[in-house]
C-alpha positions, 0 to 999 in steps of 0.5 A: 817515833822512837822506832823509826829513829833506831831503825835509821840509826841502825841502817846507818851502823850496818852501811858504814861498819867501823864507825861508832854510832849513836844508839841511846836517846838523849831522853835515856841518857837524861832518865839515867844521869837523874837517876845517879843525881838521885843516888848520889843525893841520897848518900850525901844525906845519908852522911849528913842526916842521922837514921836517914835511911829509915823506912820513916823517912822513906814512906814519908817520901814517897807518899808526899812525891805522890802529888808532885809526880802527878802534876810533873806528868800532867805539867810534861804533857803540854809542854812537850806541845811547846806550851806550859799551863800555870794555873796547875796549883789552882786546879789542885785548890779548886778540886780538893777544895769541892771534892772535899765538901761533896765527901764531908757533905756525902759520907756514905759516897764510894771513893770512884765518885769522889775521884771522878768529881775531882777529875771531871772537874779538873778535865773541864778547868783545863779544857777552858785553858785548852780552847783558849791556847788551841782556837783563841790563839792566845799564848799558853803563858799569858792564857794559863798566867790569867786562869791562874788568878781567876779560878783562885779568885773564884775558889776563894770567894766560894769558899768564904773563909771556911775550911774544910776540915779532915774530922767532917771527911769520910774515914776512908779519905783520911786512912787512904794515905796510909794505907800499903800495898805491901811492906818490906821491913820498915819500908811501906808501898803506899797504895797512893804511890803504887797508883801513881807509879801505874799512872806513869807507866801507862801514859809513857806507854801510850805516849810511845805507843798510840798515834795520838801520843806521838802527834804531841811530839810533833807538835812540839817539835816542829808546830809548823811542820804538823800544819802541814802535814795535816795533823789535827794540831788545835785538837791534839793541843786541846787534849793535852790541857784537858789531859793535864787539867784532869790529872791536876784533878786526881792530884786535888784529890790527893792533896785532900787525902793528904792533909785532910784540911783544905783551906782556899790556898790549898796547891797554891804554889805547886805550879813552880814544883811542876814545872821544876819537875817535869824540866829537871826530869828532862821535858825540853822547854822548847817542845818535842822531847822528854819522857814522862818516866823523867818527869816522875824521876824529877819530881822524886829527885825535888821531893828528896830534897825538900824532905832531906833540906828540912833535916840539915839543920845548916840549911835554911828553909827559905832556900828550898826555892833557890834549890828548885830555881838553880835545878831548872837552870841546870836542867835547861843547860844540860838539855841544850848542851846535851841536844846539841851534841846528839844532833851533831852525831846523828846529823855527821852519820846521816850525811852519807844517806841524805844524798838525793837523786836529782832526777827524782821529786824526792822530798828535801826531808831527806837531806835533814839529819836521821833524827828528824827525817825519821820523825817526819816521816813516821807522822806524816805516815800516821797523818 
């Protein structure tokens, strides 16, 4: 999809030499302008926090983010199909919760199969989600709103008030967030957010690069258009919440590692950092845009805050929410405005190449602005 918009870009550059045209993304810009609100909010703390640029404050940080990130990408994932799953921080609580007596209850299990329970688990949670959004045809909200409460419901009459707690875990579990890949001065790179950031990095490029993943873009985009031009729209849809339910698992998972008690409540909330995340990093609500690079950054950008809020003793604790609530609306008004600037260049450079024959049975896509022509026509393509 990204290609086929360069290659019209270009085409219009070579045709009308002299004018500016537009040859960044919006996703690009956006990655970029988080990553300079990222700097910028690193060196305000830096000034207000003492010993701030510490390797304590900074392995602190990117093992905790480890969590966040995986929900903001699992979260981004169905909303690029113009859905939203809410019921992420059950997911979380339900899989580390049961991950977690299959560890103390099995000590001399490998880490693969504890991982693979918590995913497995995760992806049939999210596929229930999936067939009810996809072929029940009830809305992602409401559907996702209900699961929300029911597998909470569930987990916390399974649980019966007990607690899972970190001296019953294996000894692996409990040193797994600790544990580096490399270090550099003070600065540790944890195993736990070295895997994380190779998650992202391989799901971006499957979703540039794979049928699949650029068939969500689709139907996000335009879900109408993707009817019609034969994309197996329901199963795609599907995938993305089993896709979104499994990485919800992976994060259980950590969560166990990381706190090592697990009580009934465990990720209750995490649904708000999620979806924060994945649209602060520039997932358009309204589906078909936004990079799971951006919502990496954006799950970066609300963990640095939640960590450095704590450490400003002039800031209250209970205005971490209002923080996050202030940071979507931000995000959901620089997405409009920013689209809607981007749309008007490609749709003024287009004009000149969207004049149709009238003899011929062209298709009236053609006449659309660059971007979506090209869009378009790359799916129906692959359809």
């Amino acid at each position: 999809m990204s290609a086929a918009t360069d290659i019209a870009r270009l085409d219009g550059a070579r045709t009308r030499p002299g004018r500016t045209t537009v040859w960044i993304r919006p996703e690009r810009v956006k990655e970029l302008s988080l990553l300079g609100v990222i700097v910028v909010a690193l060196l305000v703390f830096g000034f207000l926090v003492d010993d701030y640029f510490s390797g304590r404050i900074f392995n602190r940080v990117t093992t905790s983010v480890a969590i966040t990130a995986v929900l903001a990408v699992a979260q981004a994932t169905v909303i690029i199909t113009r859905n939203i799953d809410l019921s992420v921080g059950s997911i979380v609580g339900v899989t580390a919760y049961l991950t977690g007596q299959f560890a103390s209850s099995h000590p001399s299990s490998s880490p693969a199969a504890a991982i693979g329970i918590a995913v497995g688990l995760g992806a049939l949670l999210g596929a229930v989600n999936g067939l009810i959004v996809a072929f029940g045809r009830v809305p992602a909200i409401i559907t996702t709103l209900g699961t929300l409460a029911i597998y909470r419901s569930w987990l916390i009459s399974h649980g019966e008030g007990r607690t899972i707690t970190a001296d019953s875990l294996p000894s692996w579990v409990v040193d797994l967030p600790t544990r580096t890949v490399f270090g550099l001065g003070g600065l540790d790179i944890r195993v736990v957010f070295a895997v994380v950031v190779v998650i992202v990095a391989v799901l971006q490029l499957a979703m540039q690069r794979l049928r699949s993943g650029r068939r969500l873009y689709a139907i996000g985009s335009n879900p109408e258009a993707a009817v019609q031009a034969g994309l197996p729209t329901r199963r795609l849809v599907l995938g993305a919440f089993t896709a979104c339910g499994a990485l919800s698992g992976f994060a259980g998972f950590l969560f166990l590692a990381r706190f090592g008690n697990i009580t009934v409540v465990a990720g209750q909330g995490l649904e708000l950092d999620s979806v924060a995340a994945a649209v602060v990093g520039g997932v358009s609500v309204l589906g078909g845009s936004g990079t799971l690079v951006g919502a990496f950054l954006g799950a970066v950008l609300i963990d640095v805050l939640d960590q450095s809020l704590v450490r400003v003793p002039q800031v209250s604790e209970f205005w971490r929410n209002a923080i996050l609530g202030a940071l979507i609306l931000a995000a959901v008004i620089a997405d409009v405005v920013i689209g809607r600037r981007f749309r008007r260049r490609w749709s003024a450079e287009a004009r000149p190449h969207t004049k149709v024959d009238s003899s011929t049975d062209a298709p009236d896509t053609a006449r659309v602005p660059a971007l979506t022509a090209a869009e378009h026509t790359g799916e129906v393509t692959d359809a």
